[in-house]
PyMOL commands that place a pseudoatom at each C-alpha (Angstrom):
pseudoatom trace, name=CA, resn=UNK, resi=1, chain=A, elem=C, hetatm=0, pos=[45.286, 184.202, 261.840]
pseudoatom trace, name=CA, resn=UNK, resi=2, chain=A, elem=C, hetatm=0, pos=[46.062, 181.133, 263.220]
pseudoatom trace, name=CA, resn=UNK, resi=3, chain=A, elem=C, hetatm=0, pos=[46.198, 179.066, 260.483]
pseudoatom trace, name=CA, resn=UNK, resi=4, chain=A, elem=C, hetatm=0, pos=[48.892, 181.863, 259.005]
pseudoatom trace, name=CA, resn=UNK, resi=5, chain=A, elem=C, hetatm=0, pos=[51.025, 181.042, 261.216]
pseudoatom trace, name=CA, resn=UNK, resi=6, chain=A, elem=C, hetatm=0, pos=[50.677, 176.967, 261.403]
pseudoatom trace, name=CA, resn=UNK, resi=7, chain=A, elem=C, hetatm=0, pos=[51.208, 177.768, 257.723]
pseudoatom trace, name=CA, resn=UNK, resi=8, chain=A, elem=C, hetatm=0, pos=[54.155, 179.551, 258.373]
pseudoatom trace, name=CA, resn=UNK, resi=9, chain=A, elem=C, hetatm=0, pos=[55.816, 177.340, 260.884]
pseudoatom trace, name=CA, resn=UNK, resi=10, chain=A, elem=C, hetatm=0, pos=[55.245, 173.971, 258.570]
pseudoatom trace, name=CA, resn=UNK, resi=11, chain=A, elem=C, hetatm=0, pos=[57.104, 176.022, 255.624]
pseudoatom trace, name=CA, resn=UNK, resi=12, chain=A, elem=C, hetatm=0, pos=[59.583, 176.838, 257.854]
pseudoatom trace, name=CA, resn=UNK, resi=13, chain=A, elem=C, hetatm=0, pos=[59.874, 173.161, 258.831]
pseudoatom trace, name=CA, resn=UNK, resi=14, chain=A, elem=C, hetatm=0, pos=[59.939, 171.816, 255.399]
pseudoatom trace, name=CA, resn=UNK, resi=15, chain=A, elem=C, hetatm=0, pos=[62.888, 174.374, 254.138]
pseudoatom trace, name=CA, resn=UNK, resi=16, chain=A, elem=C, hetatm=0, pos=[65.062, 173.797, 256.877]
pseudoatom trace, name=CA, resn=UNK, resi=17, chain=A, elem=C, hetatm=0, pos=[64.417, 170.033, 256.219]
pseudoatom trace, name=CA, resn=UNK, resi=18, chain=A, elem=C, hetatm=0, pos=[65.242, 170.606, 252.730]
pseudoatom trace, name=CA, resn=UNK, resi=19, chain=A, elem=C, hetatm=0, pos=[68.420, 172.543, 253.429]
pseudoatom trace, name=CA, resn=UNK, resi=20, chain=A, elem=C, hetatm=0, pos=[69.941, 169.752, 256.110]
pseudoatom trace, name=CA, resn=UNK, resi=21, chain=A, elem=C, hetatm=0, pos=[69.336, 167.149, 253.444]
pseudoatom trace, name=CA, resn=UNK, resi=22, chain=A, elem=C, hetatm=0, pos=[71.089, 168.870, 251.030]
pseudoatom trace, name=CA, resn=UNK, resi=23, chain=A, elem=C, hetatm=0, pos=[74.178, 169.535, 252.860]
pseudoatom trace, name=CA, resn=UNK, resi=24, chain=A, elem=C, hetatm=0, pos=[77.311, 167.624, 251.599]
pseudoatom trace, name=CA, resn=UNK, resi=25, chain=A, elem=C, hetatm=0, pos=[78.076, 164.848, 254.796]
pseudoatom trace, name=CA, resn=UNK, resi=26, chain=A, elem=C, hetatm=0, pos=[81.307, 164.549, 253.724]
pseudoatom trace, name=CA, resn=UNK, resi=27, chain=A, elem=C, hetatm=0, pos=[82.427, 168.146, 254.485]
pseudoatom trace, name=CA, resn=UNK, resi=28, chain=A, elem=C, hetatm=0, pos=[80.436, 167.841, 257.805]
pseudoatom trace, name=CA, resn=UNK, resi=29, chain=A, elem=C, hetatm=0, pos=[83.314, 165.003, 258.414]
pseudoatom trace, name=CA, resn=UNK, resi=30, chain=A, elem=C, hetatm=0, pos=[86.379, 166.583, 257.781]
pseudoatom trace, name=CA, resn=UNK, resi=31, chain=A, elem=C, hetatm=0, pos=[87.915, 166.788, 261.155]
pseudoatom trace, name=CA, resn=UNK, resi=32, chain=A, elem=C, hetatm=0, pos=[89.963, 170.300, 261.204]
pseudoatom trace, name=CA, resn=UNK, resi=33, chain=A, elem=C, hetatm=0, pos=[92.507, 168.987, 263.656]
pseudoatom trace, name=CA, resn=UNK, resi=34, chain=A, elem=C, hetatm=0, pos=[93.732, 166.566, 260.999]
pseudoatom trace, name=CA, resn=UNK, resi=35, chain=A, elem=C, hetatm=0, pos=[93.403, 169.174, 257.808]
pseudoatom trace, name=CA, resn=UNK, resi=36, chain=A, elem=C, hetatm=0, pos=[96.221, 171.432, 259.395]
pseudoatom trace, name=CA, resn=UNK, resi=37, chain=A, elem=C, hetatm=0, pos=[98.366, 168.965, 259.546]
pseudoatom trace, name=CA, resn=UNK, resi=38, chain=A, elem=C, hetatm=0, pos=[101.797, 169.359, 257.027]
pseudoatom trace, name=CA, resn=UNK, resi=39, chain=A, elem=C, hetatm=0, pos=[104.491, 171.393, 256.492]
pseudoatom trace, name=CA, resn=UNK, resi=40, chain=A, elem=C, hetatm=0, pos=[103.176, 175.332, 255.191]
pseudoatom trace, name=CA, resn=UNK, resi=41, chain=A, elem=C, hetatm=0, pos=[105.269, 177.664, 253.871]
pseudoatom trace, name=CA, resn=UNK, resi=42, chain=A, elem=C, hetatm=0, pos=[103.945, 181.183, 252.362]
pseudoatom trace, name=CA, resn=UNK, resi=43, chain=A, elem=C, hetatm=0, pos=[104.033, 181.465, 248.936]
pseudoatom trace, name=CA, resn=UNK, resi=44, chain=A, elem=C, hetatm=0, pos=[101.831, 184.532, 248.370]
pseudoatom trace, name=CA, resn=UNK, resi=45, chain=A, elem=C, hetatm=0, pos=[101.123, 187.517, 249.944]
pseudoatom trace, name=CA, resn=UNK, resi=46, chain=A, elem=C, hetatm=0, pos=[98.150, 189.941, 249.513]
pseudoatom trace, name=CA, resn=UNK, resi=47, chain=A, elem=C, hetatm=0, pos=[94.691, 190.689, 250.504]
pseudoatom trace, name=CA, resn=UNK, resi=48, chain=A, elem=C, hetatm=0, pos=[92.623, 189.846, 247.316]
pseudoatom trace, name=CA, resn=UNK, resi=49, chain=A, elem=C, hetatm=0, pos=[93.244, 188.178, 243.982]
pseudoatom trace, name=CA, resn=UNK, resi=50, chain=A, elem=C, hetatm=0, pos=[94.226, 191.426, 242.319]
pseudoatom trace, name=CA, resn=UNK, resi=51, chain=A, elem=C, hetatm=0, pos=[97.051, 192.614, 244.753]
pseudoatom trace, name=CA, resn=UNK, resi=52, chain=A, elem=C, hetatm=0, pos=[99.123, 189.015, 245.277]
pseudoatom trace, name=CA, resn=UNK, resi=53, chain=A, elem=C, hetatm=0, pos=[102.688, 189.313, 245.598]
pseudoatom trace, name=CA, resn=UNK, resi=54, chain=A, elem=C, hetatm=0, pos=[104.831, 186.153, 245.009]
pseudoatom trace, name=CA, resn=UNK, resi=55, chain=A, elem=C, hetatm=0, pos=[107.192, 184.962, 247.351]
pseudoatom trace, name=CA, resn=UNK, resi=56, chain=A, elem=C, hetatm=0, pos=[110.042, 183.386, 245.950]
pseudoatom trace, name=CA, resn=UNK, resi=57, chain=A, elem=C, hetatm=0, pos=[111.841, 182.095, 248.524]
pseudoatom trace, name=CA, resn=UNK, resi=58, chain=A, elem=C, hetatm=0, pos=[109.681, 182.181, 251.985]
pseudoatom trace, name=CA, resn=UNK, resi=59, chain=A, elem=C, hetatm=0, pos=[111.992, 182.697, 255.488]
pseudoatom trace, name=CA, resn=UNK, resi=60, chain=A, elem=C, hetatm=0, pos=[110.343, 179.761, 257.313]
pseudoatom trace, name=CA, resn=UNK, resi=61, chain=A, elem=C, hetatm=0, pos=[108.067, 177.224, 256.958]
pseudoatom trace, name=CA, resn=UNK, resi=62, chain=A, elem=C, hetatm=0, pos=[105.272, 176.009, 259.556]
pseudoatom trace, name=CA, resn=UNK, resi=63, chain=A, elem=C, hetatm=0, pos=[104.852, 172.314, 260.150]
pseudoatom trace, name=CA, resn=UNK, resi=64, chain=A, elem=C, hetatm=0, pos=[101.990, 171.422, 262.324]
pseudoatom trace, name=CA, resn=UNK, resi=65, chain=A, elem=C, hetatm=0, pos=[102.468, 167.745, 264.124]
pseudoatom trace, name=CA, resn=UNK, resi=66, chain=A, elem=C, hetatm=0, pos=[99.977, 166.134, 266.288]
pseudoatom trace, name=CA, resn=UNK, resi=67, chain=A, elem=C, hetatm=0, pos=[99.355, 166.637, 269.455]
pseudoatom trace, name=CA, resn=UNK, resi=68, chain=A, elem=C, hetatm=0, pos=[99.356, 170.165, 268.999]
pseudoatom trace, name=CA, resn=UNK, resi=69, chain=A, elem=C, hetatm=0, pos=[103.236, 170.428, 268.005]
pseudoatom trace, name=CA, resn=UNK, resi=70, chain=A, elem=C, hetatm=0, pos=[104.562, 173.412, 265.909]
pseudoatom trace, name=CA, resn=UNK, resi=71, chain=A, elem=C, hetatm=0, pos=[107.551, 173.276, 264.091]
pseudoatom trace, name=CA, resn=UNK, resi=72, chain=A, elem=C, hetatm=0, pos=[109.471, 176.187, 262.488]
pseudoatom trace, name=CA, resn=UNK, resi=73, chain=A, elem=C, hetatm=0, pos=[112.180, 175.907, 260.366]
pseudoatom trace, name=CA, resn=UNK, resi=74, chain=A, elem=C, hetatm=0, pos=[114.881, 179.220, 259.353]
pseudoatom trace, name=CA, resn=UNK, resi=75, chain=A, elem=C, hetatm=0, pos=[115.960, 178.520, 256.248]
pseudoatom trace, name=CA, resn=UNK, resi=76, chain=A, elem=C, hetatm=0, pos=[118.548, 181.450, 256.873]
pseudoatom trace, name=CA, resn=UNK, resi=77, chain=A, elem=C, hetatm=0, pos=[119.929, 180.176, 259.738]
pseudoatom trace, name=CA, resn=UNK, resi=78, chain=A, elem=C, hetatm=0, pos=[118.996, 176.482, 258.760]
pseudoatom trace, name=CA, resn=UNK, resi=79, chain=A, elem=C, hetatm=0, pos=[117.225, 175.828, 262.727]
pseudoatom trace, name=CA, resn=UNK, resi=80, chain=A, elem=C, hetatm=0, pos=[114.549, 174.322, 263.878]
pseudoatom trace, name=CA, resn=UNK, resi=81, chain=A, elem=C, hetatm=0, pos=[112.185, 175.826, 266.913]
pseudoatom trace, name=CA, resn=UNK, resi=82, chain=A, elem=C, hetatm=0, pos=[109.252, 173.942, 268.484]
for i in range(1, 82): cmd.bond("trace and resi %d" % i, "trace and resi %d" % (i + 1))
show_as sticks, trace
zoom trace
């Protein structure tokens, strides 16, 4: 029994081993405070691939600045709001 479980434990080891190594380091380094950053506007609306509605012309658009800055912009009313 108790060489079942060293068994078990040392597999265990070795596939988690196997899995870290395998992971892509660059997408461990993407820093998601920087990836947001830009100007978003929708373009398509829907829950799945089979039910996506275009949008033609969007309302606003989203910028996201540093430091935690949002920007809207109406296109209606051609105004900005932070």
């Amino acid at each position: 029994m108790k060489n079942i479980i060293i068994s078990l434990l040392i597999l265990t080891l070795l596939t988690a081993t196997i899995v870290l190594q395998s992971c892509d380091k660059e997408a461990l380094k993407l820093d998601p405070r920087k990836a947001i950053l830009g100007k978003w506007e929708e373009t398509y609306y829907g829950s799945d691939d089979n039910n996506l509605i275009t949008i033609d012309d969007p309302l606003v658009s989203i910028e996201f600045l540093p430091d935690s800055v949002i920007r809207y912009y109406d296109y209606e009313f051609q105004t900005f709001s932070y």
